[in-house]
C-alpha positions in Angstrom: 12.0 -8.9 46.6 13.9 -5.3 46.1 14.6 -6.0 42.1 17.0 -2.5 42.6 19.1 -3.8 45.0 19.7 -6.7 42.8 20.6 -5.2 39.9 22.2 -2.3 41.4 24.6 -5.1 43.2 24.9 -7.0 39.7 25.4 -3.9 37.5 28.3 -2.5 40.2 29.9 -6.4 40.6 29.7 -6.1 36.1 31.6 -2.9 35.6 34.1 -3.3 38.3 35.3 -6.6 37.8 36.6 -6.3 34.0 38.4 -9.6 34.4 35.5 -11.3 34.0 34.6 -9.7 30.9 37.3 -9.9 29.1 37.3 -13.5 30.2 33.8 -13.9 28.5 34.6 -11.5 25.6 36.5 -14.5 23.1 33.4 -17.3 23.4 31.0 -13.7 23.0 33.2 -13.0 20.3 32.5 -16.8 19.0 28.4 -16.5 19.4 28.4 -13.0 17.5 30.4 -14.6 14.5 27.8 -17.9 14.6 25.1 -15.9 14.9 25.7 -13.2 12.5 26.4 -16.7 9.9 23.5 -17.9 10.6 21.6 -15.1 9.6 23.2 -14.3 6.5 22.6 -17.6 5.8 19.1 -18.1 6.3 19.3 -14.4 4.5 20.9 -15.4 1.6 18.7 -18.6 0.9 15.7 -16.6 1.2 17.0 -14.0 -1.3 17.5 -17.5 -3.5 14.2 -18.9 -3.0 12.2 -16.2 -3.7 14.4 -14.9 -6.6 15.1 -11.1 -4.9 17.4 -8.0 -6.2 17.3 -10.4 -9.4 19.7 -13.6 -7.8 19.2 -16.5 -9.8 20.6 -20.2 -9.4 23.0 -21.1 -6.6 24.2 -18.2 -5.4 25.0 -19.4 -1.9 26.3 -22.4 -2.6 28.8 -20.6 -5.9 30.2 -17.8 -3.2 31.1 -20.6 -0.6 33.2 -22.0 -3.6 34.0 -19.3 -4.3 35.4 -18.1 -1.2 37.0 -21.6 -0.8 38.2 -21.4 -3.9 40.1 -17.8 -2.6 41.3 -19.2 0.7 43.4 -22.4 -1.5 44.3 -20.4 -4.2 46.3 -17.9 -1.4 47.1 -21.1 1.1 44.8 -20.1 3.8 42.7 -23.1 4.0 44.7 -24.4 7.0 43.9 -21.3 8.6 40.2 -21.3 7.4 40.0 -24.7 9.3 41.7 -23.4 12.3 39.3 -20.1 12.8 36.4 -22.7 12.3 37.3 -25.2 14.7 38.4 -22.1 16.7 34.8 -20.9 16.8 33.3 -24.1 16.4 35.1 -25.1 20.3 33.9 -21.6 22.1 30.2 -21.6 20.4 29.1 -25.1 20.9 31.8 -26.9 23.6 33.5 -24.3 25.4 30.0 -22.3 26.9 29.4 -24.8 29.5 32.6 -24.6 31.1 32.6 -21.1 30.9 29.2 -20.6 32.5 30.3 -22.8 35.7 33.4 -20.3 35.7 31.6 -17.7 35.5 28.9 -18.4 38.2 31.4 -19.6 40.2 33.4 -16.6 39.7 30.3 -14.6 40.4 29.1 -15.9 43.9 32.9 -15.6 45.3 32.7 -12.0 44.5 29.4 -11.6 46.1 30.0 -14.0 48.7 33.6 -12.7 49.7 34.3 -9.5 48.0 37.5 -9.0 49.9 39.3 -12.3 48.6 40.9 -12.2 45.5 39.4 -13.6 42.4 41.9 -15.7 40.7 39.9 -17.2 37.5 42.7 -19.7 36.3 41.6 -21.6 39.7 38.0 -20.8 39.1 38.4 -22.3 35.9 39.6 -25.4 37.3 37.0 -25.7 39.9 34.5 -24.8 37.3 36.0 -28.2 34.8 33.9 -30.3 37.7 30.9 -29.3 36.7 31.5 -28.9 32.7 29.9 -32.9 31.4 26.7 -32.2 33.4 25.9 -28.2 32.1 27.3 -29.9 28.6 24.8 -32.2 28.8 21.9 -29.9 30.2 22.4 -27.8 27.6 22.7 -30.4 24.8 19.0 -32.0 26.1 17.5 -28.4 26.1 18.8 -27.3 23.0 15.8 -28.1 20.9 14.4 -25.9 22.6 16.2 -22.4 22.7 14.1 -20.1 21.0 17.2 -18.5 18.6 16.9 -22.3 17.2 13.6 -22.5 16.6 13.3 -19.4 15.0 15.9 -20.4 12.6 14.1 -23.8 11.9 10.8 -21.9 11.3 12.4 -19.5 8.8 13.8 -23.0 7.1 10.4 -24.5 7.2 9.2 -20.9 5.6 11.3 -21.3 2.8 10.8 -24.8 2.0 6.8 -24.8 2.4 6.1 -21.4 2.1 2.1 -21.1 1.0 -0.8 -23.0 2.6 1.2 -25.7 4.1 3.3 -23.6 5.6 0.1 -21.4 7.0 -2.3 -23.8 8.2 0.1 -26.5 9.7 3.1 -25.5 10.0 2.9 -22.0 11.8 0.5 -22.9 14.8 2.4 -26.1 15.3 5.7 -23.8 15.5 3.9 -21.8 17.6 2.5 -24.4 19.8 6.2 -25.6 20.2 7.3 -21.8 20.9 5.2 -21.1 23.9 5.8 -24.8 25.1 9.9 -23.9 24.6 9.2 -20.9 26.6 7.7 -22.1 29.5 10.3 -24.8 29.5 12.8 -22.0 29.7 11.6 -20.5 32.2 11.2 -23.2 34.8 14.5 -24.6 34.2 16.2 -21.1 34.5 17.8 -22.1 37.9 18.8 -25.4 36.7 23.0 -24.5 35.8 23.3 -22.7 39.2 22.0 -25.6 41.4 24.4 -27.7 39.1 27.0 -25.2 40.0 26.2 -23.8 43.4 25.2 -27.0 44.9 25.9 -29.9 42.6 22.9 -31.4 41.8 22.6 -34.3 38.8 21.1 -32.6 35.7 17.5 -34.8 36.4 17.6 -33.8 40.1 18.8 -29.8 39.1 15.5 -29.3 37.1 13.5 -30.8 39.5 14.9 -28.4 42.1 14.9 -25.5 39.5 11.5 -26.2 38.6 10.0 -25.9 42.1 11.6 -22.7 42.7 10.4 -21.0 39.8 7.2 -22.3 41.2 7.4 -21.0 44.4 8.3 -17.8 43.0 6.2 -17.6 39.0 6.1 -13.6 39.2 9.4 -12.8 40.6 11.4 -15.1 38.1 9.0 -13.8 35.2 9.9 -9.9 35.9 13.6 -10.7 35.9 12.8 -13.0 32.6 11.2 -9.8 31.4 14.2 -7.4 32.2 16.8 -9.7 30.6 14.5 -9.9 27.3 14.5 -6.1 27.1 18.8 -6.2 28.1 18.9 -8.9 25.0 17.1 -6.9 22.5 19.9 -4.4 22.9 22.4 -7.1 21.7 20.3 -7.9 19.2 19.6 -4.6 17.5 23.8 -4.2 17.9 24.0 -7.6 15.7 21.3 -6.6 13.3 23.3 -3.1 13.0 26.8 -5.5 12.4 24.9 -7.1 9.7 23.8 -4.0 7.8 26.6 -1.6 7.9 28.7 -4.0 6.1 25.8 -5.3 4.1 25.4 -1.2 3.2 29.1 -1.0 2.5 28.8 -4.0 -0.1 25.8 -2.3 -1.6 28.3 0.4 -2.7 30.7 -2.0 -3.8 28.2 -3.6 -6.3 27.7 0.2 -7.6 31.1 0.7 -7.7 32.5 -2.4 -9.5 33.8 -0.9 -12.9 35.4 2.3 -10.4 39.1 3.1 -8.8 37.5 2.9 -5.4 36.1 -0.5 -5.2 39.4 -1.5 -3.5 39.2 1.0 -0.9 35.3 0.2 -0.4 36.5 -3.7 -0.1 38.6 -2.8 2.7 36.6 -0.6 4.2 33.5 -3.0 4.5 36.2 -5.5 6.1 37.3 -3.4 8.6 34.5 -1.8 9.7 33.1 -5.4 9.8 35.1 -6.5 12.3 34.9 -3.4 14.6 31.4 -3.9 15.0 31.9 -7.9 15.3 34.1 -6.9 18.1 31.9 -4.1 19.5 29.1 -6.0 19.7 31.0 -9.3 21.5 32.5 -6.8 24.1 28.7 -5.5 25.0 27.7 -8.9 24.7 30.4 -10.3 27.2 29.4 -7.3 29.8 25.7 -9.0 29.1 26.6 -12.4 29.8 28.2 -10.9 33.0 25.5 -9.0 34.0 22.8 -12.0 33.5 24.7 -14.1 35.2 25.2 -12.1 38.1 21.5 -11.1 38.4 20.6 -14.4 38.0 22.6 -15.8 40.7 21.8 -13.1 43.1 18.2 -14.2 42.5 18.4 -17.6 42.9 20.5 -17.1 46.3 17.2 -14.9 47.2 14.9 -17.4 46.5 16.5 -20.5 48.0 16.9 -18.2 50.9 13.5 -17.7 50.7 12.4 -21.6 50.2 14.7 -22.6 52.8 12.7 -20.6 55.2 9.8 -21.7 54.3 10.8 -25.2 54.6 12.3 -24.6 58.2 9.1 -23.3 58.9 6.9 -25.9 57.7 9.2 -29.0 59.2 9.6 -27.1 62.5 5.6 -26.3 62.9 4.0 -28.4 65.9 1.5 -30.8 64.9 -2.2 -29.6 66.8 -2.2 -30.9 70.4 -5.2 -30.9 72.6 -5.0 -28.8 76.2 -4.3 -31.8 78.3 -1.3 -32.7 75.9 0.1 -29.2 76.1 0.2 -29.1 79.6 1.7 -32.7 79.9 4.2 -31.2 77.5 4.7 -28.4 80.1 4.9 -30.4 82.9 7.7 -32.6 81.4 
């Protein structure tokens, strides 16, 4: 398998077809937001729980009030609601009828570069296979490893000490490398939804056997998209803390004239990074997906040869029967 021809044909198909990022770049937009939540979240209760940089009571819980409190008291609530049904619909609904797009979108530009790409019709083509990816995703869920690791930091901070060390922490990661290996073999799983519309049971069957077939292949690619992700990931980490940084100052400079200008400054360069990072994370999603389907067009490829070879192989015949055979 030439892994550089692959890329090098997913990375070229990535930064010449921008339509397809930009398409991606709202719901990336929508998992940056979720994600960077859930992190100050879990971030915030832990600074709670364990009584850090001297927060005492319920700090959390008083700044959503707060905030609340801010958004009623200036008649934004209605838009509050709107943004968070907004990102609500493209984080947790709207992914699985992207995806089919996308793929979709994909294998027509590797299939038949020349034709154009029209993704309001690939969208529609795409809503067919939207209730089964919904529900593939929804059954494997529980185990995407971004969720557990946001349930183990909630179990750290509820049983932190020797419950949480001698029973909890090798049953999470028991449940990790179980999630992973689960991950792995049902990698192909949305593409034979998508590419040759398969039931969700009869897609991971199929996905399953050709991870199988091909363990150190899909592994290396596995291991190339982990090291693509932890770019995004540093980029979120960096969102986080800038702003977090910004704050800092904000706390030093409470009783000064430039807390306003600090306030403002920590909002805006808040959401340049928020939109920084969903633009690389929407040329990610691109890439991924393109490498991914490349791949699994390789490998089915691959396993339909193999099957041709094996259903087409003569069953063992003795001399006289060949020559019969020859005679005939």
């Amino acid at each position: 398998m030439n892994y550089g021809k692959i890329i090098h044909e997913a990375w070229n198909l990535t930064v010449h077809c921008s339509k397809l990022k930009w398409f991606v770049f709202i719901p990336s937009f929508a998992a940056v937001v979720v994600f960077v939540l859930e992190l100050a979240w879990q971030g915030s209760l832990i600074v709670e729980e364990f009584h850090l940089f001297g927060v005492e009571g319920h700090f959390v819980y008083s700044k959503i009030g707060s905030f609340l409190g801010f958004l009623a008291d200036h008649h934004l609530l209605g838009w509050g609601i709107f943004v968070g049904l907004f990102i609500i619909l493209f984080e947790f609904v709207f992914p699985s009828w992207i995806l089919s797009t996308l793929i979709l979108s994909v294998r027509q530009q590797f299939t038949v570069p020349e034709k154009e790409l029209s993704l309001r019709q690939k969208i529609i083509e795409g809503s067919a296979h939207f209730f089964r990816l919904f529900e593939l995703h929804a059954i494997f869920s529980p185990f995407a490893m971004i969720t557990i690791g946001l349930f183990g930091v909630t179990l750290f901070r509820y049983y932190h000490g020797d419950i949480f060390t001698a029973i909890l922490l090798p049953i999470l990661i028991l449940y990790s490398i179980l999630a992973l290996f689960l991950n792995v073999f049902i990698a192909f799983a949305p593409y034979y939804i998508v590419c040759e519309g398969y039931a969700v049971g009869q897609a991971v069957k199929k996905s399953i056997g050709l991870v199988f077939v091909n363990f150190g292949q899909t592994m290396a690619i596995i291991l190339l998209m982990f090291l693509v992700n932890l770019r995004v990931v540093i980029n979120v980490l960096v969102v986080v803390g800038v702003p977090l940084g910004i704050l800092f100052l904000i706390s030093v400079l409470a009783q000064s004239a430039w807390l306003s200008f600090a306030v403002v400054a920590a909002i805006l360069v808040g959401l340049g990074l928020l939109a920084l990072t969903a633009y690389l994370t929407a040329i990610l999603d691109v890439f991924s997906t393109a490498v991914w389907e490349r791949a699994f067009t390789v490998f089915r490829a691959k396993q339909e040869t193999l099957q041709f070879s094996a259903e087409n192989t003569p069953p063992p015949s003795y001399p006289e029967e060949e020559s019969h055979e020859a005679v005939e």
